[in-house]
C-alpha positions as CSV (number, residue, x, y, z in Angstrom):
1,X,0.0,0.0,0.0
2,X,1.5,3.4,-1.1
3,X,2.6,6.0,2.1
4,X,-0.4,8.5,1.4
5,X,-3.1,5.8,0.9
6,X,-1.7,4.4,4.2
7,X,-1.8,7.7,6.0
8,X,-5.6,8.6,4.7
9,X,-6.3,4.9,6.0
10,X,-4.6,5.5,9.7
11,X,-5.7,9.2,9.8
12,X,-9.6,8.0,9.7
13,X,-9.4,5.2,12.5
14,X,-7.1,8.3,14.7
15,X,-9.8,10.6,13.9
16,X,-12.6,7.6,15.4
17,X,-10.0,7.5,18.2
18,X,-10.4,11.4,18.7
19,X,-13.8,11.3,18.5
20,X,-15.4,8.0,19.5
21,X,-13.1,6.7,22.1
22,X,-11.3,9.7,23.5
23,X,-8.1,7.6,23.2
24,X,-5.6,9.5,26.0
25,X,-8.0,12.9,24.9
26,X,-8.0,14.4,29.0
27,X,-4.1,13.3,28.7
28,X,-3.3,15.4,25.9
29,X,-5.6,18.6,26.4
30,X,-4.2,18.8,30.6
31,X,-0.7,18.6,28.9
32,X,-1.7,21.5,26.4
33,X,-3.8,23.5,29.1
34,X,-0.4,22.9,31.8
35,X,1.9,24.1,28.8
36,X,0.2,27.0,27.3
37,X,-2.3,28.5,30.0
38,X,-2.9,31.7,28.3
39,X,-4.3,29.8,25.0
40,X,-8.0,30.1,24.6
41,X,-9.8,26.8,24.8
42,X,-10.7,27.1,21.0
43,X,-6.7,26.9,20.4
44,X,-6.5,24.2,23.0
45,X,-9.1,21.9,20.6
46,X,-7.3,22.9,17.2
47,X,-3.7,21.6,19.0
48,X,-5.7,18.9,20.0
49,X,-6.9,18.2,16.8
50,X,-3.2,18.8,15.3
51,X,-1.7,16.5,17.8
52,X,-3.8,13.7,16.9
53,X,-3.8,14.4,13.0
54,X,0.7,14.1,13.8
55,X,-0.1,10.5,16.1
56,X,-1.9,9.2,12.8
57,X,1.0,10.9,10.4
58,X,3.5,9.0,12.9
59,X,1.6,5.6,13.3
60,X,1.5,5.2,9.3
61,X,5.0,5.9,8.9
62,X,6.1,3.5,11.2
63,X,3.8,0.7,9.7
64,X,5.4,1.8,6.5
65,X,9.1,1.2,7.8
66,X,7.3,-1.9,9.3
67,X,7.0,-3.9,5.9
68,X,9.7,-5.7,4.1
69,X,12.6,-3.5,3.0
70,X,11.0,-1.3,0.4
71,X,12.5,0.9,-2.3
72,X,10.7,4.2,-1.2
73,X,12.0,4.5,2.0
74,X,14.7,6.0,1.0
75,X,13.1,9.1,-0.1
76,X,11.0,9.2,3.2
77,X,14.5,10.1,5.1
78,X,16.6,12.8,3.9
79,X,19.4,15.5,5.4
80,X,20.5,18.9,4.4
81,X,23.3,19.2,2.8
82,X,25.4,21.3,5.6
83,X,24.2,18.6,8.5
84,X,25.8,15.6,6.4
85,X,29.2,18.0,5.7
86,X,29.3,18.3,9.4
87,X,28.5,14.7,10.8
88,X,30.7,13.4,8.1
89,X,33.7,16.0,9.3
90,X,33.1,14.3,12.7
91,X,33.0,10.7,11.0
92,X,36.3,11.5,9.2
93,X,38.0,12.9,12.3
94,X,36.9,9.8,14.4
95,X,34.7,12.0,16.5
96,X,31.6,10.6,18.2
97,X,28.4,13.2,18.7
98,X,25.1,13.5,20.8
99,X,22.2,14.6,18.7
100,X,19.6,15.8,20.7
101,X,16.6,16.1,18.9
102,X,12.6,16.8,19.7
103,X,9.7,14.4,19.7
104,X,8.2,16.1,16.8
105,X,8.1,14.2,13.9
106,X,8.9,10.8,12.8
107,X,12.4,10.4,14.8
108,X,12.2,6.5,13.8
109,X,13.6,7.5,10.2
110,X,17.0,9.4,11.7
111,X,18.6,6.3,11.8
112,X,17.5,5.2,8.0
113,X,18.8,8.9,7.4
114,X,22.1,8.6,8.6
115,X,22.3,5.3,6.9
116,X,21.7,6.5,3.6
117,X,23.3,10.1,3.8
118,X,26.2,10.2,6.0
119,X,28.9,8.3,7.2
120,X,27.8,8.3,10.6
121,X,26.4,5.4,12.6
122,X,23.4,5.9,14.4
123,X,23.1,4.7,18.1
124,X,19.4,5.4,19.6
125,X,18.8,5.5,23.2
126,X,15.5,3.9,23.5
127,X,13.3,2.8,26.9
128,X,12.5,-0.9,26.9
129,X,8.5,-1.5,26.6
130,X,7.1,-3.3,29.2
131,X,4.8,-5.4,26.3
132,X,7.9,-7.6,25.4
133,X,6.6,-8.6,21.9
134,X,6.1,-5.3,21.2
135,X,10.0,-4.9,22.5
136,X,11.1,-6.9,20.1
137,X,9.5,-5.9,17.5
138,X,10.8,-2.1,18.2
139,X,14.3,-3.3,19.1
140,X,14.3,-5.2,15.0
141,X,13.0,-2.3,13.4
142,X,14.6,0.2,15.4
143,X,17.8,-1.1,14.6
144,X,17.7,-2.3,11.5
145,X,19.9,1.0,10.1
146,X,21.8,1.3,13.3
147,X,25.2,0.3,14.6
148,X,23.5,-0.4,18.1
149,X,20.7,0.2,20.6
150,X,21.2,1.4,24.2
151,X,18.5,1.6,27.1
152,X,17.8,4.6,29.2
153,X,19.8,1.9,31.9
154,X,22.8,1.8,29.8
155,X,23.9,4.7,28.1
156,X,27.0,5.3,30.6
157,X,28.1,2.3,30.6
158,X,28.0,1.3,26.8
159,X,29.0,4.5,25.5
160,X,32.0,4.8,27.8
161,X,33.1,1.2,26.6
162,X,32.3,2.7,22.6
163,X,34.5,5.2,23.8
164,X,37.4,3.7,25.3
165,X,37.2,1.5,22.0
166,X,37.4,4.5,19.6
167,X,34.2,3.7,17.8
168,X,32.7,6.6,15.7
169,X,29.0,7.2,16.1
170,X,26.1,9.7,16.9
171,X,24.2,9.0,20.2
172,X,20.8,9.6,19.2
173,X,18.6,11.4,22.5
174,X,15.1,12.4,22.7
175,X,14.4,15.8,24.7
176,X,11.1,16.2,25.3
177,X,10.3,14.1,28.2
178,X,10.6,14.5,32.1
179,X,12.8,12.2,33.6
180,X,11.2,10.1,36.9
181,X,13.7,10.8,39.7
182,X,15.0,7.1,39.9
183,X,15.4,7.2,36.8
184,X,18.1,10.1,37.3
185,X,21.7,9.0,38.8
């Protein structure tokens, strides 16, 4: 099935579970409400709307890198010009980086992106799913373009042992979330 057809097809049942079920819907507008208290509730809806229209945009791309390895992806992922320059600089001076990057759009295709447009190998810090079949199934696709996975649990330890062992490679992070203080050490 072709991306767009795909993303029409995942954007109606999101939309039914906007509207129907509600799915995480107090969730969502609380967050907004918490994070921009001097929006109108009108504004509130319409991010609402928008966050759930990005879920659906999300959920078909990921069941799009989900299939068999397929020709198109690799116009899905793509890099400007000056980022590859720089990470392949750092590649060719056997220097590791951090990219930090936002949970706003599909951050599942930097490590198909790297793959195909820079030197650099991706390793993303990921947290282990408490569904283990649905682990798994994360952990294959996840790293399927990438050198190596790391949980939240073992970033300092596996990246000081990439270290001391002079591998090159760009420590993927995500941003946007509030660490649990046990999680913190």
């Amino acid at each position: 099935m072709p991306l767009r057809v795909l993303h029409r097809v995942v954007g109606g049942l999101f939309y039914a579970g906007y509207r129907l079920v509600g799915y995480r819907k107090k969730v969502v507008i609380q967050n907004l409400r918490n994070s921009f208290p001097e929006l109108p509730e009108s504004e509130i809806r319409s991010h609402t709307r928008a966050f759930y229209r990005h879920l659906a945009d999300v959920a078909s791309e990921y069941i799009y890198l989900m299939r068999p390895w397929r020709k198109g992806i690799r116009q899905m992922v793509s890099m400007p010009d000056d980022s590859v320059r720089l990470l392949n600089e750092f590649h060719a001076n056997k220097q590791a980086v951090i990219l930090v990057m936002g949970h706003q759009g599909f951050w599942e295709t930097i490590g198909p992106s790297l793959f195909f447009n820079a030197e650099m190998p991706a390793v993303p810090v990921y947290r282990t799913l408490k569904n283990k079949a649905f682990d798994q199934l994360f952990i294959e696709k996840r790293g399927y373009f990438s050198l190596d996975l790391i949980t939240q649990s073992q970033v300092a330890r596996r990246t000081t042992m990439m270290l001391k062992q002079e591998q090159v490679f760009a420590l993927l992070l995500l941003a946007d979330q509030s660490p649990k203080k046990e999680h913190i050490t």
